[in-house]
N, C-alpha and C positions, 0 to 999 in steps of 0.2 A: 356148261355154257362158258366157262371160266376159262377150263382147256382146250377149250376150240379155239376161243380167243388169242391165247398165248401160240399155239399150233398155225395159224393162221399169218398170224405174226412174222415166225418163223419162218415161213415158208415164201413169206414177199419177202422178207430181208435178205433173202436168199440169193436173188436177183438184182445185176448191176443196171439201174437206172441209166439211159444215154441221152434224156431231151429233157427240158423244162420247164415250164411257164413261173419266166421270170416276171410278171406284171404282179404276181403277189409277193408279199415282205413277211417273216419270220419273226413272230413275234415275239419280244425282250424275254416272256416269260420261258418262251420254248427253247431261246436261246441258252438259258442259268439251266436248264434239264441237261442241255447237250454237254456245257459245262461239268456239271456234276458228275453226269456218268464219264465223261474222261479223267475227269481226277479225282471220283472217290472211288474207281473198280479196285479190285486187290492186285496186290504184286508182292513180288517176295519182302517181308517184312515191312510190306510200306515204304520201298524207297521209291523215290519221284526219278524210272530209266529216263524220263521222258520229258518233253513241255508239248502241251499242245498248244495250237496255235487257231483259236476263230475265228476264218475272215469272212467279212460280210461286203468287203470292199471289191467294185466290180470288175476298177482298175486294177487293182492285184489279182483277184481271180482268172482274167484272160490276159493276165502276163503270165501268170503261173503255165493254165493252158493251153498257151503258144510255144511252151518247151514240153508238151508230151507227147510227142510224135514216138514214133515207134510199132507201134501198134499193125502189126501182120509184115515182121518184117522177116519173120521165119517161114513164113507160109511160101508154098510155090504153087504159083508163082509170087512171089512178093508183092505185101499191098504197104502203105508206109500211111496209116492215119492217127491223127491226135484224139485222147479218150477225153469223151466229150464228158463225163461222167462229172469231170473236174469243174462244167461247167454251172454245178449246181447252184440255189436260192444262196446257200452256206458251204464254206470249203474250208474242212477241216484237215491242218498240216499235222501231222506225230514226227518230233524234233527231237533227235538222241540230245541224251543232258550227258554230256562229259563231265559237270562237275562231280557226279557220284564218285567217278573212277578217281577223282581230281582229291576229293575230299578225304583226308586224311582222320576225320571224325567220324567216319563210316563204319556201321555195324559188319561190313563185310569185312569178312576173315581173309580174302587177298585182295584189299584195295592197296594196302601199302607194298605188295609186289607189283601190282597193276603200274602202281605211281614211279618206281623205280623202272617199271618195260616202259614207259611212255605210253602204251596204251591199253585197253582192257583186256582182264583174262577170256579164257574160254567162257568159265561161266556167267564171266559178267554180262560177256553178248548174247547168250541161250538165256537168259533171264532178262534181257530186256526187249528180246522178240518175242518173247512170253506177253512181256508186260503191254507190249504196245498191240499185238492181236486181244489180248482181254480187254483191254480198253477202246479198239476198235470192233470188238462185237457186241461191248457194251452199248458205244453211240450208235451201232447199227439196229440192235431190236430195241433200244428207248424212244429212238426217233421212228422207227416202224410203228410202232403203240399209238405215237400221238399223230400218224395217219402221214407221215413222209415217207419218202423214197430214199435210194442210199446207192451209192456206188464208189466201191475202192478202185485205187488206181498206183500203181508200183511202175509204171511204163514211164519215166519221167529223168527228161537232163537234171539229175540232183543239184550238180554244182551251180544250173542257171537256176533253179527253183530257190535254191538255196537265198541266192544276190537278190534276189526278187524281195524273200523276204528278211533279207539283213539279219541272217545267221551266220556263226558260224560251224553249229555242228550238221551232222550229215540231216537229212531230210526223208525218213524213213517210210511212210507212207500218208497218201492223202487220199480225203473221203469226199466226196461233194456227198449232200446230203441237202432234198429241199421238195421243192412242190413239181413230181410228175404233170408231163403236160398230157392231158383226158383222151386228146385229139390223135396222138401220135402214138405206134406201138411204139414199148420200152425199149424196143433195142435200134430204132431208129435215130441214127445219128444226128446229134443236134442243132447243127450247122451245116449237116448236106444229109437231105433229107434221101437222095438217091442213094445212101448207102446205110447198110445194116448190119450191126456186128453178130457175129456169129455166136453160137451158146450152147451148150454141152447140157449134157442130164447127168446129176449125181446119184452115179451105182453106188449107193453105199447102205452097208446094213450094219445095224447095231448088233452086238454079242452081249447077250443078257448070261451071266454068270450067281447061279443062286447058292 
């Protein structure tokens, strides 16, 4: 029953939420869970690559929103729409932290070449895209569990997201995360009901090695 449950889980997390029903509010307690799983997932040694950012604010969320156009602009014929995903209850930002590479107290063995190049090594960036997917699939099945929806979103003018939210490192990925609306399939755009994102099946098979 246990594995069903977590199986289950898994498999709606799976899926990028597009609409929402914002007339219900996120409650404080479910909020400190979202928290938690962003900054207590593992990363290498426990450095903080990252800041996340929770916004609950609705004025920020559709500023954010209004710069993520993009979306089927490779298609052809080209289509150019904003992911409404970002439109969620909760809109969680992943904010590289430059002070790691900054920090001259760093357990990492080339932060003092990093400091000397002006900016970070190779591996400092393959371990903070490490850190920021572990802790973005963390918030994605915790908050699947307590019965939300979840959808990532990479299709975004960084530099305006960025001024939106008074950073100034880059803006790496944002998650809306919140109350699916009952009424509307998941992939039906949130603010134009006449369009529908498109969505792929994952061929993928595990290789059990005993």
């Amino acid at each position: 029953m246990f594995h069903n449950m977590i199986e289950k889980a898994i498999h709606k997390s799976q899926h990028c939420q597009r609409n929402w029903d914002l007339s219900k509010q996120v409650p404080e307690e479910d909020l400190k869970v979202m928290e938690t799983a962003v900054t207590q997932c593992p990363s290498k040694q426990n450095y903080a690559y990252y800041k996340p950012y929770i916004i609950t604010n609705r004025e920020m969320i559709e500023s954010i929103y209004s710069n993520t156009d993009g979306f089927g602009l490779g298609r052809t014929p080209p289509i150019n729409k904003k992911n409404s995903q970002v439109l969620a209850n909760v809109l969680v930002a992943f904010v590289k932290d430059s002070q790691v590479m900054r920090d001259e107290t760093t357990r990492e063995s080339n932060a003092v070449e990093a400091k000397k190049l002006g900016h970070e090594t190779e591996e400092q960036a393959r371990q903070r895209q490490l850190s920021v997917g572990i802790a973005a699939g963390y918030l994605n099945l915790s908050s699947t569990l307590m019965g939300y929806s979840t959808g990532c979103c990479t299709c975004f003018n960084e530099g305006a997201v960025r001024e939106v939210l008074g950073v100034d490192d880059e803006v790496m990925l944002l998650m809306g995360v919140g109350w699916k609306d009952e009424n509307r399939p998941r992939r039906e755009k949130h603010d134009e009901p006449e369009f529908t994102f498109p969505t792929l099946s994952k061929n993928l098979d595990a290789v059990r090695v005993a």
